[in-house]
C-alpha positions as CSV (number, residue, x, y, z in Angstrom):
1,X,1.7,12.9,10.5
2,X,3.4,10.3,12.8
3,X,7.2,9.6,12.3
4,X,6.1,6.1,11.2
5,X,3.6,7.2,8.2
6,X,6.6,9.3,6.9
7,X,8.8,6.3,7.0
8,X,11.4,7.6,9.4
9,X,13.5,5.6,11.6
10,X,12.1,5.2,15.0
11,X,12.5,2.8,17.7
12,X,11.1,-1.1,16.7
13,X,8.5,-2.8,18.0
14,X,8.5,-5.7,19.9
15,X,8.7,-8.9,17.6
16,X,7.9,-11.7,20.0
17,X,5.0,-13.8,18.4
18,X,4.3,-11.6,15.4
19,X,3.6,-13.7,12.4
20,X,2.4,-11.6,9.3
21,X,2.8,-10.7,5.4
22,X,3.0,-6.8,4.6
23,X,2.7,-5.8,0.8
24,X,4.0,-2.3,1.2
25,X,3.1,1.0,-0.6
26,X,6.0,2.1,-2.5
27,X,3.8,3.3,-5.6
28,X,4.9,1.8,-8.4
29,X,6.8,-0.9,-8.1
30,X,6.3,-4.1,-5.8
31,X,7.7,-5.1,-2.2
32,X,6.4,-7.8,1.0
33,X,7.8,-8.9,3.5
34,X,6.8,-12.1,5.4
35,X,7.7,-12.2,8.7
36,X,7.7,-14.9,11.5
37,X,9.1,-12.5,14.8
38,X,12.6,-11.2,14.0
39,X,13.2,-12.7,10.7
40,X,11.6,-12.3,7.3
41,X,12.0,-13.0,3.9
42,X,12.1,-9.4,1.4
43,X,10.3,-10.5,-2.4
44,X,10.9,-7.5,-4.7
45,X,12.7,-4.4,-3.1
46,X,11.7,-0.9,-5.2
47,X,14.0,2.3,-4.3
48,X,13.5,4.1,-1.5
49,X,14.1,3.9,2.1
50,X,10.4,2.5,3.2
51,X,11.4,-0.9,3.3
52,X,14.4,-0.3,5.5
53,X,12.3,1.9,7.4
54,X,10.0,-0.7,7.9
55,X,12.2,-3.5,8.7
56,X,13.8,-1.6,11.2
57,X,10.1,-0.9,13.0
58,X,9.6,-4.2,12.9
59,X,12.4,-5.0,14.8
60,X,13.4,-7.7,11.7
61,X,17.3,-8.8,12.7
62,X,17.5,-11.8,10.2
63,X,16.4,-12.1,6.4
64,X,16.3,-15.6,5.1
65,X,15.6,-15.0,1.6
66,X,15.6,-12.0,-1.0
67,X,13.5,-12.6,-3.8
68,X,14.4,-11.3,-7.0
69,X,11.1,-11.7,-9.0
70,X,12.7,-10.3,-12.5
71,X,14.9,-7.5,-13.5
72,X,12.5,-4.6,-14.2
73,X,13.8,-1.8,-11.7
74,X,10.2,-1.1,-9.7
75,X,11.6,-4.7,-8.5
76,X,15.1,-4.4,-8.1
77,X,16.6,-0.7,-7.2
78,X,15.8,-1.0,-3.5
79,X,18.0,-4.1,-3.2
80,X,21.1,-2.1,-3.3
81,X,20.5,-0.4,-0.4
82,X,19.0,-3.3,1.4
83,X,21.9,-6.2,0.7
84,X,24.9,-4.1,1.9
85,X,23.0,-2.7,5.1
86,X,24.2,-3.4,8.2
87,X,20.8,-4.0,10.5
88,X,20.3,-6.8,8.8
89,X,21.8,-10.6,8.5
90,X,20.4,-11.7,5.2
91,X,20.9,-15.3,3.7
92,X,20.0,-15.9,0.5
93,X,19.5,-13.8,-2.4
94,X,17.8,-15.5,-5.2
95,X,17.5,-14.4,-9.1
96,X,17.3,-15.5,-12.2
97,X,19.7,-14.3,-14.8
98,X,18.3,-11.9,-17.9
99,X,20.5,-10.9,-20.2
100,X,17.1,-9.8,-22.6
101,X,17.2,-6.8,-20.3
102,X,20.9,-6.4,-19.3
103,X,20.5,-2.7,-17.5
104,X,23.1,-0.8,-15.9
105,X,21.1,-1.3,-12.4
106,X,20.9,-5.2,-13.5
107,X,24.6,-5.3,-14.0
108,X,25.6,-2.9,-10.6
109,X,23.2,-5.5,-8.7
110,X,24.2,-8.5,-10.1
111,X,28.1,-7.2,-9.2
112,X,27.2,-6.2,-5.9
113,X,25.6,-9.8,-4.9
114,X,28.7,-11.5,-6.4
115,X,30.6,-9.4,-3.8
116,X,28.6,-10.1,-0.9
117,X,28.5,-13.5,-1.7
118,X,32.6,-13.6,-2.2
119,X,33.1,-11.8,1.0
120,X,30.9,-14.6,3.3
121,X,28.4,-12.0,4.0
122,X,25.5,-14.1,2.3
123,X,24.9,-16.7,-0.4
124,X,23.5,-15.8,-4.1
125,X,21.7,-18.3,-5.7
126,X,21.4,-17.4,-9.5
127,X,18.7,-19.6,-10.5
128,X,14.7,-19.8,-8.4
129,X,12.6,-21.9,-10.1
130,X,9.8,-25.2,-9.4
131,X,13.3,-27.0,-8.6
132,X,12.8,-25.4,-5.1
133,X,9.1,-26.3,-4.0
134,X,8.8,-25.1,-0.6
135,X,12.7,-24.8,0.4
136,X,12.5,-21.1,1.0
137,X,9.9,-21.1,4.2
138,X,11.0,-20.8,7.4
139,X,8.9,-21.0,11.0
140,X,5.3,-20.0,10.5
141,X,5.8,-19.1,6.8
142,X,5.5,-21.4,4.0
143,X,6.7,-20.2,0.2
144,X,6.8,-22.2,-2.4
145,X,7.4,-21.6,-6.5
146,X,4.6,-21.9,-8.9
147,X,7.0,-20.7,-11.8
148,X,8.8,-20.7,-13.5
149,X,10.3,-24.0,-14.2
150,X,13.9,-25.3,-14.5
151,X,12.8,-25.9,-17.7
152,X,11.9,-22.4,-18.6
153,X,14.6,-20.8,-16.8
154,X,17.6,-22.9,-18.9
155,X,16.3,-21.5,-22.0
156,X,15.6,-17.8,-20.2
157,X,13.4,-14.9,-22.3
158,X,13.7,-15.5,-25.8
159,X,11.7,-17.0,-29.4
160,X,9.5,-19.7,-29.5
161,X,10.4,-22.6,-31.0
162,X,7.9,-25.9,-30.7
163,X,5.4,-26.2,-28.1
164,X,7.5,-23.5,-26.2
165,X,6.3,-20.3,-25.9
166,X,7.9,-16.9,-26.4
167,X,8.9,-15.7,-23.4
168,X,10.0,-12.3,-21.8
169,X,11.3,-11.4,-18.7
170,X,7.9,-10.6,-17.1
171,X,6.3,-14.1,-18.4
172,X,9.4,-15.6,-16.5
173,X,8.9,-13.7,-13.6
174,X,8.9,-16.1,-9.9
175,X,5.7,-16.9,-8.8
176,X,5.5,-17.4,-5.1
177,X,3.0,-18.8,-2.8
178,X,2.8,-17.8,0.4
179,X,1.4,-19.1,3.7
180,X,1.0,-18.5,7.0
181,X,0.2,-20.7,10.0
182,X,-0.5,-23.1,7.3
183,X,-3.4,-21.5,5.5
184,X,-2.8,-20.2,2.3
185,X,-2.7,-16.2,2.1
186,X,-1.0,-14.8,-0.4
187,X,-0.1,-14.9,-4.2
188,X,2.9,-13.1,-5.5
189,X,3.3,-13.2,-9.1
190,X,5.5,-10.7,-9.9
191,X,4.7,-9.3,-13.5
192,X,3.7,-12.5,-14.9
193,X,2.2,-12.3,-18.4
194,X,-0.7,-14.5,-20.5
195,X,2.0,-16.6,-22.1
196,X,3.7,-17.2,-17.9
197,X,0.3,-17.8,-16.3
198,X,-1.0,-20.2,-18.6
199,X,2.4,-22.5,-18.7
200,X,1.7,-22.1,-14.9
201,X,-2.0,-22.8,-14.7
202,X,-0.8,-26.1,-16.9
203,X,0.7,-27.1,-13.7
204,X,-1.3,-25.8,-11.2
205,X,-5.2,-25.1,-11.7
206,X,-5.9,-24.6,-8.3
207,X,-3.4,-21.7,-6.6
208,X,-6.2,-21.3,-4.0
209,X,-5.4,-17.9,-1.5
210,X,-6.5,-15.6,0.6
211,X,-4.9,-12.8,-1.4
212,X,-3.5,-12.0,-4.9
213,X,-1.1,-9.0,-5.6
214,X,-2.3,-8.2,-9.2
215,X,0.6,-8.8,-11.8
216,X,2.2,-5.7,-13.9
217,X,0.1,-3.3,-11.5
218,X,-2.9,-3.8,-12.9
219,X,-1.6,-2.8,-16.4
220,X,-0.6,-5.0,-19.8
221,X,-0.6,-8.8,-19.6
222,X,1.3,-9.4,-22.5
223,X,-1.5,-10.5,-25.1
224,X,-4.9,-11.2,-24.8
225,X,-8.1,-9.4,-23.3
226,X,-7.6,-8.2,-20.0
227,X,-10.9,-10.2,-19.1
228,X,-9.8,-13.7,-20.5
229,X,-6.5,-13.0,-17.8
230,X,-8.3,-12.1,-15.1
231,X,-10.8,-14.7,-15.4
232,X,-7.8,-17.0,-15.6
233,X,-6.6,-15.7,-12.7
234,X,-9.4,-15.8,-10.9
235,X,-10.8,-19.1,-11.4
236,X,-6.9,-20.5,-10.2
237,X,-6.8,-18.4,-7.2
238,X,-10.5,-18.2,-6.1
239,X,-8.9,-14.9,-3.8
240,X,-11.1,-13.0,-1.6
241,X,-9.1,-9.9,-2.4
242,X,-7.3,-8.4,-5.0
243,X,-3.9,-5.8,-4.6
244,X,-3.1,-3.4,-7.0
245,X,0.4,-2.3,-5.9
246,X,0.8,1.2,-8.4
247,X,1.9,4.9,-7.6
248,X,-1.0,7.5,-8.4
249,X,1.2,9.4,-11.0
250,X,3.8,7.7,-12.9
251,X,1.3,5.4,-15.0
252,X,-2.7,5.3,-15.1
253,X,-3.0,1.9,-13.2
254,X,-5.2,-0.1,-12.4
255,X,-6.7,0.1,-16.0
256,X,-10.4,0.6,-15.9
257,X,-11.2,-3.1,-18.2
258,X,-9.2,-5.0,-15.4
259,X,-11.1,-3.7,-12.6
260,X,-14.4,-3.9,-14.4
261,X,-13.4,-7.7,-15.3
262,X,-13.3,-8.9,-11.6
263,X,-16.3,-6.6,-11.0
264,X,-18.0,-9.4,-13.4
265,X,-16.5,-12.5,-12.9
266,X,-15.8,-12.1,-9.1
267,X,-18.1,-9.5,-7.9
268,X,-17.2,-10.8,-4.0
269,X,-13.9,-10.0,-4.7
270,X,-12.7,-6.9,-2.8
271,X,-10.5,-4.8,-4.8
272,X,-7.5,-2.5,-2.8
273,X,-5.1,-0.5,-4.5
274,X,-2.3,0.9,-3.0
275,X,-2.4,4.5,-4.1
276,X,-5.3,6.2,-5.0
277,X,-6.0,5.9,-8.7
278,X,-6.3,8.9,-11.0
279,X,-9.4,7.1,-12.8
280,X,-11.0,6.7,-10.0
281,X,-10.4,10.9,-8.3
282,X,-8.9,13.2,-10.9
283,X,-7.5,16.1,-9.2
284,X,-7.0,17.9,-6.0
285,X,-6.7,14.8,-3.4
286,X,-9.2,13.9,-0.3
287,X,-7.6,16.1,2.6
288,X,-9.6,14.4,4.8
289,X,-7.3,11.5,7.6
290,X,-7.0,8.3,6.7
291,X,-7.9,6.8,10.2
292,X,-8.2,2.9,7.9
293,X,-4.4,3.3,7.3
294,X,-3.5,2.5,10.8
295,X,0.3,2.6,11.7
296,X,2.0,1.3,8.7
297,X,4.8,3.5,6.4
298,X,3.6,3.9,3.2
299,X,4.9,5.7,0.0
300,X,1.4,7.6,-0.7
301,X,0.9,8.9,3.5
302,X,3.5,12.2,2.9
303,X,1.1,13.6,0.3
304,X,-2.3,12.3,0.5
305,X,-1.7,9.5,-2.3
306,X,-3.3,6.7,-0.2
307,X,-6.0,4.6,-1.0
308,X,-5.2,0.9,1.0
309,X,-1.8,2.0,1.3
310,X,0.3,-0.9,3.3
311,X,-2.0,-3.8,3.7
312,X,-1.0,-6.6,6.4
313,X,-2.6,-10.1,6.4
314,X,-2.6,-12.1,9.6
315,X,-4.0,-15.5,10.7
316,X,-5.3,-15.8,14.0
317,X,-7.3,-19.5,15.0
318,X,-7.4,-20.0,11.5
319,X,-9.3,-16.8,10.4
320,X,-7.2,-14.9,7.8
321,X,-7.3,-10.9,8.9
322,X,-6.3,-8.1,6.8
323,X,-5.6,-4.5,7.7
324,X,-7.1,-2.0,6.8
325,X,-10.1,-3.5,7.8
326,X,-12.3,-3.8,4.7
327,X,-15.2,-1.8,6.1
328,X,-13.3,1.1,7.2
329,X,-11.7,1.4,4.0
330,X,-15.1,1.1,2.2
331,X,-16.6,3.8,4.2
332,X,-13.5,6.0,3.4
333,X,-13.6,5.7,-0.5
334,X,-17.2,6.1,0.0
335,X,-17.4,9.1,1.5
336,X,-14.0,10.7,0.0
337,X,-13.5,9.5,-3.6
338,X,-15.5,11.1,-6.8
339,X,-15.9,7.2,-8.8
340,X,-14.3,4.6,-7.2
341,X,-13.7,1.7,-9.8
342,X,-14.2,-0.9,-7.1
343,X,-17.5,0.1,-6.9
344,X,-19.8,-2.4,-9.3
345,X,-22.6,0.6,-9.7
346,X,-21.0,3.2,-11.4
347,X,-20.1,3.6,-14.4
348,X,-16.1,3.2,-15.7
349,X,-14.3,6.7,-15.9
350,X,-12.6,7.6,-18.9
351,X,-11.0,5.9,-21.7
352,X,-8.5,3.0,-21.5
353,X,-5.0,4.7,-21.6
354,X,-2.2,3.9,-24.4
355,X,-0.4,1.4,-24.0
356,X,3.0,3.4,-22.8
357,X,0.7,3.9,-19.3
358,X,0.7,0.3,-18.7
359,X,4.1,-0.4,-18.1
């Protein structure tokens, strides 16, 4: 194994020109970076050192933006290492405030921007919402917010009451859409629920791109059939592929009805999880290399947890590119895995799992 598949610290590459999006493998949780040459924006930051590994390779100097989806701490740990660090010049961290899950790491984050912020060394901004459109893109990247709206956000998680819904911190969760070189590339919706993605769908039927990082990690949408969501989904994003970004063994994700619903309604649509799911190989792990992972640092490479791991999309002349390359990480699940769920001819595996493996 290469320094960089175990995540260490080695000397960056050069930056000059390099305009990409990288949804990392930190197992469960959720982290990308979009990058235009030296700087980057950071949405969701899980624990760990892979990100700051990562940035470091990539030779990122400046951070615009760190996005703060919601609260839940597969989103938010990592930030504590990553705000304070001193690689990086960062300038904006943006969050919405949650006191429906008030957590000690909410509360030791929340203090730690306020510092930062005091001290000069960046700005917080407590409060991302439709209000900001496409304020946070920078060079070759564009972002803007799909959700949620100032609206929403003034009244935060709570009871329904009138035409509003009930909503938790996942339905409230920041939507972002993300482009590159002007073509539209990447959906990240954070752990958005059925009540959250219709409100948003009310706005914005069409959320057209290239890729879609699967909500809750392919787990519980809130309410609802997991077929009705996905076909929502689906039909708004029209995405040629579909991220599940989950660890192998804290929770049974992707579940086997969400991957079996875009098998039917968007059979086209290639599917690429993160980690290798334990519905799709039960046991002893493929020991065979992973030649489709490429360079990338990725949470699953120490111990053979892989599936996509770290996927990169790129725009070149207009053509949206994505590494691994889907045919070589066909041929590898094809050849190495027992019943891959991506695959629309066999049959699903197992039973659906309670709803404690989910989360």
């Amino acid at each position: 194994m290469t320094e960089v598949q175990a995540g260490l610290h080695i000397a960056p590459q050069s930056s000059v020109g390099v305009a990409e999006a990288v949804v990392l493998d930190v197992g469960h949780g959720n982290c990308a970076i979009l990058r235009d040459g030296d700087t980057c924006a950071v949405v969701d930051a899980r624990s760990g050192t892979l990100l700051l590994s990562e940035l470091q390779r990539m030779g990122i100097r400046r951070i615009e933006h760190v996005v703060l989806s919601h609260s839940d701490e597969d989103h938010i740990q990592g930030a504590l290492q990553l705000l304070p660090h001193h690689d990086f010049s960062i300038g904006k961290v943006w969050a919405n405030s949650d006191s429906a899950k008030d957590s000690d790491l909410w509360d030791e984050l929340l203090a730690l921007i306020d510092h930062l912020d005091a001290s000069g060394l960046l700005e917080a901004q407590i409060g991302i919402s439709t209000a900001q459109r496409d304020r946070l893109g920078f060079g070759r990247v564009g972002i803007s917010v799909l959700h949620p709206t100032p609206y929403e956000i003034g009244h935060g998680p709570g009871k329904a009451k009138g035409s509003r819904p009930r909503f938790t911190t996942n339905g409230l969760s920041v939507v972002l859409k993300v482009s590159l070189e002007g073509e539209p590339i990447l959906l990240l919706p954070g752990d958005i629920d059925s009540p959250g993605l219709q409100r948003m769908l009310q706005r914005h039927p069409d959320i057209s791109v290239h890729t879609v990082v699967y909500p809750h990690h392919g787990g519980g949408n809130g309410g609802g059939s997991h077929g009705g969501f996905v076909k929502s989904l689906g039909d708004a994003s029209k995405p040629e592929m579909v991220v599940f970004s989950m660890g192998r063994d804290r929770f049974r994700n992707p579940v086997p009805e969400v991957v079996a619903a875009f098998g039917e309604s968007f059979p086209s649509t290639r599917i690429a999880c993160t980690q290798l799911s334990s519905y799709c190989h039960a046991g002893e792990l493929p020991s065979v290399e992973r030649k489709h992972l490429g360079k990338r640092a990725a949470a699953g490479l120490a111990d053979g947890k892989c599936c996509a791991g770290t996927l990169t999309i790129t725009v070149a002349e207009g053509e949206v590119k994505v590494h691994p390359e889907p045919g070589a990480h066909r041929d590898w699940i094809r050849g190495n895995v027992q019943a891959p769920m991506c695959s629309s001819v066999l049959p699903l595996p197992g039973q659906r799992p309670s709803s404690a493996a989910e989360e």
